[in-house]
Phi, psi and omega in degrees: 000116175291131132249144215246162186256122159306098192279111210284139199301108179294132175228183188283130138281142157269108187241163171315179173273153164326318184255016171268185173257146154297034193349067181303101184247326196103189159325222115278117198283179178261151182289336183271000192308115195225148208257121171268130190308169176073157202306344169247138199276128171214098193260103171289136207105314173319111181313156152241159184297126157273173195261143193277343149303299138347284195309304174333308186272334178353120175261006196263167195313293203293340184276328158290328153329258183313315183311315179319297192289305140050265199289310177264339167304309212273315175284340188272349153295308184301322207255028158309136158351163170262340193272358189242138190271006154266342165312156156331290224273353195261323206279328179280342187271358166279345150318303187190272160274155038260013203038065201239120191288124199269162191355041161129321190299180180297189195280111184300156165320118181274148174273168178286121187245017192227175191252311197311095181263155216219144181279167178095338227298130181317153148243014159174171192268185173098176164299330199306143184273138125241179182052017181226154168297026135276358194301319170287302187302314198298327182289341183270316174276008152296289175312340212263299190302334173283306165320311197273356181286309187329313192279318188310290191289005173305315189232044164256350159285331167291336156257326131353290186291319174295288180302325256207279175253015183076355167327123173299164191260026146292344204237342171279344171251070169229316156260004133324301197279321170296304193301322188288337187237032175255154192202156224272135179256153179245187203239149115261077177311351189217043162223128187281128216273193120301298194271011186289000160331300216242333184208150167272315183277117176336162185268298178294010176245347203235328186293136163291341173220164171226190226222131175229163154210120198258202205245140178298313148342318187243001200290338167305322194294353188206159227289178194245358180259043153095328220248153190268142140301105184311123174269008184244003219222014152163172163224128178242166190305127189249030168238127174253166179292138197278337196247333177259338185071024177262131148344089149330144143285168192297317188295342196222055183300155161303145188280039148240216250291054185261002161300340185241049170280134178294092178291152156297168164255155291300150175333292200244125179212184164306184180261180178266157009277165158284152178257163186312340205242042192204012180329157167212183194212113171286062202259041130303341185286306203299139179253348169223173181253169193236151169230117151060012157274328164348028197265169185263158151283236151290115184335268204308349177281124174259357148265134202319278188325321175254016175265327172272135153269173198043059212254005191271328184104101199233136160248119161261080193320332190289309167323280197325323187285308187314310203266008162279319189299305194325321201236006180254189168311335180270175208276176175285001184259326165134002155281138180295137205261313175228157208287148177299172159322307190248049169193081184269141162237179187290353188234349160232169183223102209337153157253045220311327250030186193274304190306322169284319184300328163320261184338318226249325157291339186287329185273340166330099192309122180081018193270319181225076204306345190217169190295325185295301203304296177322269222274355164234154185264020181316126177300115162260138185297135184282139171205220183275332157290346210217057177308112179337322174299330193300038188252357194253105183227165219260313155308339174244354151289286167327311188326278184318322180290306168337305186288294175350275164325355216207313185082145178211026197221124189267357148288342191256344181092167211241184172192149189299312188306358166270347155239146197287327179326302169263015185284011185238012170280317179316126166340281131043277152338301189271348176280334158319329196248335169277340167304296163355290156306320195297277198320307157326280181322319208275319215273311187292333170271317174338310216203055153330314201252016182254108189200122165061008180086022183266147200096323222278160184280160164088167194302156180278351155265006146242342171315109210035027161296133149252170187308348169208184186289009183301133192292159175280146175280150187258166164283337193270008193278166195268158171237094191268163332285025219250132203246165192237344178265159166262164167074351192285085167008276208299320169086038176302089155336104173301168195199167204298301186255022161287325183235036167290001176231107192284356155279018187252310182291355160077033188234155144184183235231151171279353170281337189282328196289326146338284164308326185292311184279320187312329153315291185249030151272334174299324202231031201033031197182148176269089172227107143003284199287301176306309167335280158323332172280332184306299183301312185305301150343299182268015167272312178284004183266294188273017172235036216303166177234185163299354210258337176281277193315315164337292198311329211259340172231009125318314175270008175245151197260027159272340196288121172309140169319326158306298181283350194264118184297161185288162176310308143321011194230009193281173210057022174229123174234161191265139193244118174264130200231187185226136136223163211215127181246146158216176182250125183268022196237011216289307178310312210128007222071022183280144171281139162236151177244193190220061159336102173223161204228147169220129196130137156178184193307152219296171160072057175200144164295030213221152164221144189310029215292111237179124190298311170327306160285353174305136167247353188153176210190136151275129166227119158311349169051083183239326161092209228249143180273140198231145170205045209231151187265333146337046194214141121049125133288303165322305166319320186260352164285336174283321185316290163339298230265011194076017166317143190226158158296141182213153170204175193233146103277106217271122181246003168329291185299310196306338169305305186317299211306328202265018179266303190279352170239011149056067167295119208237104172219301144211167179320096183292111163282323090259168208273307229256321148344311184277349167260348176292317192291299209245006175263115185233167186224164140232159154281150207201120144292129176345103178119320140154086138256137186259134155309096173310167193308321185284330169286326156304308142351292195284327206227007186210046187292330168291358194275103153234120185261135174220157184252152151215170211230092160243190186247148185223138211193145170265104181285135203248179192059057196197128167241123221246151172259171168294147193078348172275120193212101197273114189291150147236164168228143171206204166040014178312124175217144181322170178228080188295321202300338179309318201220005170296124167079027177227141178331100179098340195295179162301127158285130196298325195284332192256054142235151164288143184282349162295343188065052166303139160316108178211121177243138159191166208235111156296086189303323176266018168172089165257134204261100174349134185282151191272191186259346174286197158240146179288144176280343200267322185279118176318154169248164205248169191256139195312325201253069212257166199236107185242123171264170174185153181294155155297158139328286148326351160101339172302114168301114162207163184267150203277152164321139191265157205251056182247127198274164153301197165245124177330130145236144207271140196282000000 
């Protein structure tokens, strides 16, 4: 069924003068809104952000209100001028192109107008922080800005509609009072859904159309079955072609606005066709934006416009969902791979998936001791302060989903939310990115007094150290361009710790404002410490992990004999983790991925890269190759010093599924023998190209991969709601023999006999995967032994993590 887009009526904004500043205030606070004392911020009465599913389905009156204005405020914002600095495209364009300097601030960080590279040189333009400890704070008055424009045209429909059609003004304050109290929603991506039956991705991010309801009075204004052309599901050019009333590529603005022209990644590139080692991304081309739509054509067609499809703007929701499943409860094929929580059978077994475990290890009291391990995927030198787990970052989550979401591979198709120049043109993005936040808010009541590392545990000689002299970002540094006054001389700038308490920003999240009452109906009074205990409860319920699964296969009496701990030992398991120091700048700052597989045909020594065999995925965000003297001062200063990047990857569960679902690929001999054989990785460039053996010589001699082995325990004595099951990790020490002789791997020779955290690389010959297993790494012994304390102080022994031997279904 076509539905034609209602085109919504441009009314005047009031705006600053051109050379005034913009004012980021937030919302309107409610007069009744009252602030509960103490160090965690909680306001009552204070609206809140709802999950974008939630707000959507809603029956109740005032919440079909805001989803409505919603739904249309958002399109008459997208279809604002490219020349108004309050538009969509100028505000998605503080990301990253057109790279053109906003209200008033200095000039952004510039793209490459030369082939001449210089070292240090950005790997993309705009304001946006990444790889730095500002990276969550730059993003929270980013997010306040985009709500408040969003709200702004909320109620210029409503004066419309009052002036314009006549809407009574009971009804006009009626949406007024929904409009004051409406707040920007979020994607909760790692949280299991309703509707994750059948799909990973919301139904409202994938529909072409939702369901409004607008005053009964005006309803001739809008289509008559209910349903809106989904304003969430892309952005195309609101500037048209004058003869077709077709969408401009981007790149190709009317010539008094070819100032906001849309560059390709990278600018200066080959001619067509492409060649393997030289992919680019046309999005000069593009006239919308795309998911996993993108693909090349035919070789021989040399011109661009007709070489690439979908340069119109396509979603391919089946992709997108298919490459969501990978990392959720569902299988790499989009099918439950293992059985829900609540429906164990005798051949499967629940899945929380890696992405909530993730998310579920990133909050694991001491998994991430300090502000830095959390808010960046900046490397820290591991010390006492600096715990081997911290590679699980708030930022390296964020990565990935950018990639997930978005496509970065031209068989699967490509889409703007996988690069940074343009990921914030996608809708998409910003419900992405107040999940960001939201997840920020839960990590800040947690750990209140952990902000820039003040507070943080461990010695002051290791404590936020990083791998070079680069300074560190501060709370006081400006978070350009976003200004706090409107009209202000002084051009005052928010800062990190100007908005760290985000109910102060007239915002806060409903689940957290949930616990907060749920709290002080338990204890009559709004107390810090119950709380904090509330949230961790309800964070391990709807974010389950391994610990959940540990928990879930204990009590079945299926659990291979190999995996079931003896009666004294339960809840305690040995936990396998990836963790990957990289260079993000190694391509020039083109994004790459780090792929890893485990598994391949049975009685060979081999592994598959096999969708089947995927454990997990590194994506650097590295954003556009640069060669411009023009760049990033941050950028090109991490570059100089050789800042290097880090992430985690949890390989626990994928163990379990192929011991307990008997993956008849091979023989389990021991866990860590069987990572010896069969975990192997790649790198894939922006655009699907796998990085050759030479090539990896040349541009990734810094990539260090290590496997280690810790104790992972269900901490008891906790009174947990249901379905809550709170994980610790600890004790980590390296596996060189895991990853000895494989590209990037820990070398057998440079661990220390204390097993300290210590990486390092063989720079001068790194070795291509073989078609052998390396003769010199030894082999472990199956039956490894970990004591360790209990909660309770009981010396006991840990499980032995030695599988049955694999039988084919």
């Amino acid at each position: 069924m076509r539905i034609d887009r209602v085109k919504p009526t441009i009314m005047g904004d009031s705006l600053p003068p051109e050379d005034g500043t913009y004012g980021i205030k937030g919302l309107p606070r409610p007069p009744n809104a009252v602030r509960y004392p103490g160090k965690i911020p909680y306001v009552k009465g204070l609206p809140v952000r709802k999950e974008i599913s939630s707000l959507a389905n809603s029956d109740d009156p005032k919440e079909r209100k805001q989803w409505t204005l919603f739904v249309l405020a958002l399109e008459r914002f997208k279809s604002m001028p490219v020349d108004d600095k309050l538009s969509y495209f100028q505000i998605a364009g503080i990301h990253g192109y057109p790279e053109v300097a906003w209200d008033g601030a200095p000039e952004p960080k510039h793209a490459p107008e030369k082939k001449t590279k210089k070292a240090g040189d950005q790997p993309f333009g705009g304001y946006c922080n990444h790889n730095s400890l500002n990276f969550p704070a730059w993003h929270r008055p980013y997010m306040l800005l985009f709500e408040q424009r969003v709200w702004e045209n909320m109620k210029l429909i409503i004066n419309d509609w009052t002036s314009e059609h006549g809407l009574p003004i009971s009804e006009t304050d009626e949406w007024y009072t929904a409009a004051k109290h409406w707040r920007m929603p979020y994607w909760d991506w790692a949280r299991r859904q309703r509707y994750h039956e059948e799909l990973v991705c919301p139904p409202v991010l994938t529909q072409g159309a939702v369901r409004i309801y607008p005053p009964a009075t005006i309803k001739n204004q809008f289509p008559r079955s209910g349903l809106y052309p989904n304003p969430l599901l892309e952005f195309e050019n609101p500037e048209k072609d004058p003869k077709t009333g077709k969408p401009l590529p981007f790149g190709s603005m009317p010539g008094n606005k070819a100032k906001w022209n849309i560059q390709d990644n990278p600018i200066v590139h080959d001619e067509l066709p492409l060649k393997k080692d030289c992919d680019w991304a046309p999005w000069s081309k593009t006239s919308a934006t795309s998911r996993y739509g993108i693909f090349k054509g035919e070789e021989e067609e040399k011109d661009p416009a007709k070489y690439f499809t979908g340069l119109e703007g396509v979603n391919n929701c089946g992709k997108a969902n298919a490459s969501l499943a990978r990392v959720h409860e569902n299988g790499p094929d989009d099918k439950p791979r293992w059985s829900t929580m609540d429906q164990h059978s005798k051949d499967h077994t629940w899945n929380p998936g890696s992405l909530s475990d993730a998310v579920n290890r990133m909050f694991s009291k001491g998994y991430n001791p300090n502000w830095g391990q959390f808010a960046s995927t900046k490397w820290i030198a591991e010390g006492k302060g600096c715990p081997k787990t911290g590679y699980i970052s708030l930022e390296y989550i964020h990565n990935n989903i950018h990639n997930l979401t978005g496509g970065s591979d031209y068989a699967t198709g490509m889409g703007h939310m996988s690069d940074v120049p343009v990921a914030a043109f996608d809708p998409i993005f910003w419900l992405h990115h107040v999940q960001i936040d939201r997840l920020l808010a839960v990590w800040q009541c947690l750990n209140p007094k952990l902000w820039f590392d003040n507070g943080q545990s461990g010695d002051s000689d290791t404590a936020g150290m990083t791998a070079s002299s680069v300074t560190d970002d501060k709370e006081t540094d400006p978070l350009e361009p976003f200004h706090k006054k409107d009209n202000d001389p002084e051009k005052e700038v928010w800062t990190a710790q100007a908005c760290r308490d985000w109910t102060e920003l007239n915002y806060q999240y409903d689940d957290l404002a949930e616990v907060a009452e749920r709290t002080i109906r338990k204890y009559g009074r709004f107390i810090s410490g119950e709380f904090q205990r509330e949230l961790r409860s309800h964070i391990d319920t709807i974010y389950p992990g391994t610990g959940h699964l540990i928990e879930s296969m204990e009590t079945s009496s299926n659990t291979p004999d190999g995996l079931r701990p003896s009666q004294h030992q339960n809840g305690l398991w040995k936990d396998y983790i990836i963790n990957v120091v990289y260079d993000r700048y190694a391509l020039d700052g083109l994004s790459y991925t780090i792929q890893f597989f485990i598994g391949g045909p049975p009685g060979e020594d081999t592994t598959n890269f096999e969708k089947h065999n995927y454990v997990g995925h590194v994506y650097s965000f590295g954003g556009r190759q640069s060669t411009s003297e023009g760049s990033c001062r941050n950028c090109k200063r991490q570059a100089e010093a050789q800042v290097l990047s880090c992430a985690q990857v949890t390989l626990t569960i994928h163990l379990l599924h192929r011991i307990r679902d008997y993956v008849p690929d091979h023989s389990f001999e021991g866990v860590e023998e069987y990572l010896r054989r069969y975990l192997w990785w790649r790198v894939v460039k922006y655009g699907g190209e796998v990085v050759s053996e030479e090539g990896f010589k040349r541009k990734f001699s810094k990539l260090q991969i290590s496997v280690l082995r810790g104790t992972g325990r269900i901490k008891p004595c906790n009174a947990q709601s249901a379905g809550s099951i709170s994980s610790l990790y600890s004790d980590y020490v390296p596996l060189p023999e895991v990853t000895y002789g494989k590209p990037g791997g820990l070398r057998l020779d440079k661990v220390p006999e204390n097993s300290e955290p210590f990486i390092s690389q063989n720079k001068s010959a790194v070795q291509p995967l073989p078609t052998r297993l390396p003769q010199k790494a030894k082999s472990v012994t199956t039956k490894l032994h970990i004591r360790s304390k209990t909660a309770c102080g009981q010396e006991a022994e840990a499980m032995k993590f030695s599988p049955t031997q694999s039988k084919a279904r």
